[in-house]
TORZA-251477 format. One record per residue: x negated, y negated, z negated of N, C-alpha, C in turn. Coordinates in steps of 0.2 Angstrom, whole numbers, padded with zeros to 4 digits, always signed. Each point is the difference from the previous one (the first is absolute). Layout:
XYZXYZXYZ...
end
This chain:
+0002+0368-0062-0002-0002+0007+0003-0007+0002+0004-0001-0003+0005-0006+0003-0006-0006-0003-0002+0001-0003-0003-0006-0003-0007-0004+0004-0004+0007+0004-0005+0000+0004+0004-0002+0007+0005+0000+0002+0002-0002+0006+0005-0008-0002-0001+0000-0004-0002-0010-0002-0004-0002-0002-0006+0003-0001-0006-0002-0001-0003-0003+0008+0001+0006+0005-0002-0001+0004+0003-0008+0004+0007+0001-0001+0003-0005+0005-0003-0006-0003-0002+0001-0009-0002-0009-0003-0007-0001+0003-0002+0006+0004-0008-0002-0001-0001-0003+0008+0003+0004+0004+0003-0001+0007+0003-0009+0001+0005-0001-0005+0002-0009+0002-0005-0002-0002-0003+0000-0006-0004-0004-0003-0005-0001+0006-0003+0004+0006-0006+0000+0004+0003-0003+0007+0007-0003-0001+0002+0000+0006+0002+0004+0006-0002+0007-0001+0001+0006+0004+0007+0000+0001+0002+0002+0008+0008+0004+0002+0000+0006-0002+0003+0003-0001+0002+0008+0000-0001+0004+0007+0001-0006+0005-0002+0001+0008-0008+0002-0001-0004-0005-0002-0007+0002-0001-0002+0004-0004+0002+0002-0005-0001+0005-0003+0001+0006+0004+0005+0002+0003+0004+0005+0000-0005+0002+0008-0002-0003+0003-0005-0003+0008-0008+0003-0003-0002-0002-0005-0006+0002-0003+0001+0006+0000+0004+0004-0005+0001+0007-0002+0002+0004+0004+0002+0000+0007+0001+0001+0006+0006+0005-0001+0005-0004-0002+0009+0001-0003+0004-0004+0001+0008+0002+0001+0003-0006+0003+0002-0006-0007+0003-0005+0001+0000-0004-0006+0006+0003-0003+0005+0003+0002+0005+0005-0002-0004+0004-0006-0005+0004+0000-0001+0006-0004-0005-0005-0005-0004-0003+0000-0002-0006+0000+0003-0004-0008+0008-0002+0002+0004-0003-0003+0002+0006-0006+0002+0008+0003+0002+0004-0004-0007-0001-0005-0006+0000-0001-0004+0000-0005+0001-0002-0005+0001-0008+0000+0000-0008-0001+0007+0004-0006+0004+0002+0004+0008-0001-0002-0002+0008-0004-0003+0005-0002-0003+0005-0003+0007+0005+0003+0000+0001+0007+0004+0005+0001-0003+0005+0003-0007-0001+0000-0004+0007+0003-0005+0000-0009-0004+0005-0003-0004+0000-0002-0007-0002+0002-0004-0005-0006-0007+0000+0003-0005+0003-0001-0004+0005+0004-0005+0003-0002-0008-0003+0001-0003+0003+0000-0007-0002-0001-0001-0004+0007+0002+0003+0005-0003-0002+0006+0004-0007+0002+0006+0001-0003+0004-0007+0001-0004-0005-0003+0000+0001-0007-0003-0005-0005-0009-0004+0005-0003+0005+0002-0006+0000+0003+0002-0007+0004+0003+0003+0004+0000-0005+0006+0004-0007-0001+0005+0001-0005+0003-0007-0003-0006-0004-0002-0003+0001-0005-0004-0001-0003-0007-0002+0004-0001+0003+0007-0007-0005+0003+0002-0003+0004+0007-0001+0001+0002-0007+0005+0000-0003-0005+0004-0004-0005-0001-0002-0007-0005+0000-0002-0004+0000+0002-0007+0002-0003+0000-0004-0008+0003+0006-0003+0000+0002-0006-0002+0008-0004+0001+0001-0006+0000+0006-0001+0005+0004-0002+0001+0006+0001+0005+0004-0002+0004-0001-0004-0004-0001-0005+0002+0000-0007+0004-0008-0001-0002-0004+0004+0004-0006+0001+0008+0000+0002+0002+0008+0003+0006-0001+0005+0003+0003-0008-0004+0007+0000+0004+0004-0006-0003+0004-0004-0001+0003-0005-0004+0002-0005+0001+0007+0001-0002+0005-0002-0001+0007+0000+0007+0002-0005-0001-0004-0004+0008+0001-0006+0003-0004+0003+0002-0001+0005+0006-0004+0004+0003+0007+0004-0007+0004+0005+0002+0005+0002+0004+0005-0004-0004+0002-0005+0000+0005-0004+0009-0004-0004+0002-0003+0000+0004-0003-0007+0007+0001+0003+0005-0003-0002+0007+0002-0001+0003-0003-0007+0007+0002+0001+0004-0003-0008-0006+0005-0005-0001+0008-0001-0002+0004-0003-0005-0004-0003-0006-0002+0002-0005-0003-0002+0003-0007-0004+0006-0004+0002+0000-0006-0003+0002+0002-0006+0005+0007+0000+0003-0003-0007-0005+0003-0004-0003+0006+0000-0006+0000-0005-0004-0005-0001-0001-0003+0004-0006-0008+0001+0004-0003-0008+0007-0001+0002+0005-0003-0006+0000+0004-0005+0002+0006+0000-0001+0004-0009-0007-0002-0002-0005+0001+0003-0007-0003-0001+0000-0005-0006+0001-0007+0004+0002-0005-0002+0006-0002-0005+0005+0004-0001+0004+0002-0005-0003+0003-0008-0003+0004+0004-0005+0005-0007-0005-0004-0003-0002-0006+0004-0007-0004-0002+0003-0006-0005+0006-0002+0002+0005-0005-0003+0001+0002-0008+0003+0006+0000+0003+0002-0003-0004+0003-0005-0007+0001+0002-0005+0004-0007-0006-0006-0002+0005-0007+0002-0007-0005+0000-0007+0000+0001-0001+0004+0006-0006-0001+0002-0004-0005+0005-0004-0001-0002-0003-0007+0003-0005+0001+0008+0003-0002+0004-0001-0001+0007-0001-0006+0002-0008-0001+0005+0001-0004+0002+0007-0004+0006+0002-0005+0001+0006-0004+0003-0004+0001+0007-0005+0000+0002-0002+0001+0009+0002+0008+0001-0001+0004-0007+0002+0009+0003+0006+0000+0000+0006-0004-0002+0006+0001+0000+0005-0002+0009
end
């Protein structure tokens, strides 16, 4: 989730937005606000919603379903994966990697 509440905050400078504004849209203080940004609350659907149409952007922009879903767990499988594909010479394309 850490990675979605830097998503946010790159997507937020990039547009110029305060966290003030932000947090004033969502009708929250900039405090809890800040907590998002910094991943010390979790983001759910309804969070993601509403980041997402101030931003007017899409969801899937802030953070992907396997962002939700993910963790060390999923990474290091991800790596044995790509260990096993290495190591049996199998040919992948370089954009699935």
């Amino acid at each position: 989730m850490k990675l979605c509440g830097e998503n946010i905050r790159k997507i937020r400078r990039d547009k110029d937005y305060t966290q003030e504004y932000m947090a004033f849209e969502m009708g929250i203080s900039q405090k809890s606000y800040s907590d998002i940004e910094n991943s010390k609350v979790k983001i759910n659907l309804d969070i993601l919603t509403k980041i997402s149409a101030i931003l007017d952007i899409k969801p899937s922009d802030i953070c992907s379903i396997s962002d939700q879903c993910g963790g060390s767990h999923y990474e290091s499988k991800y790596n044995e994966l790509l260990d096993f594909i290495k190591k049996n010479n199998i040919s992948v394309p370089g954009e699935l990697l």
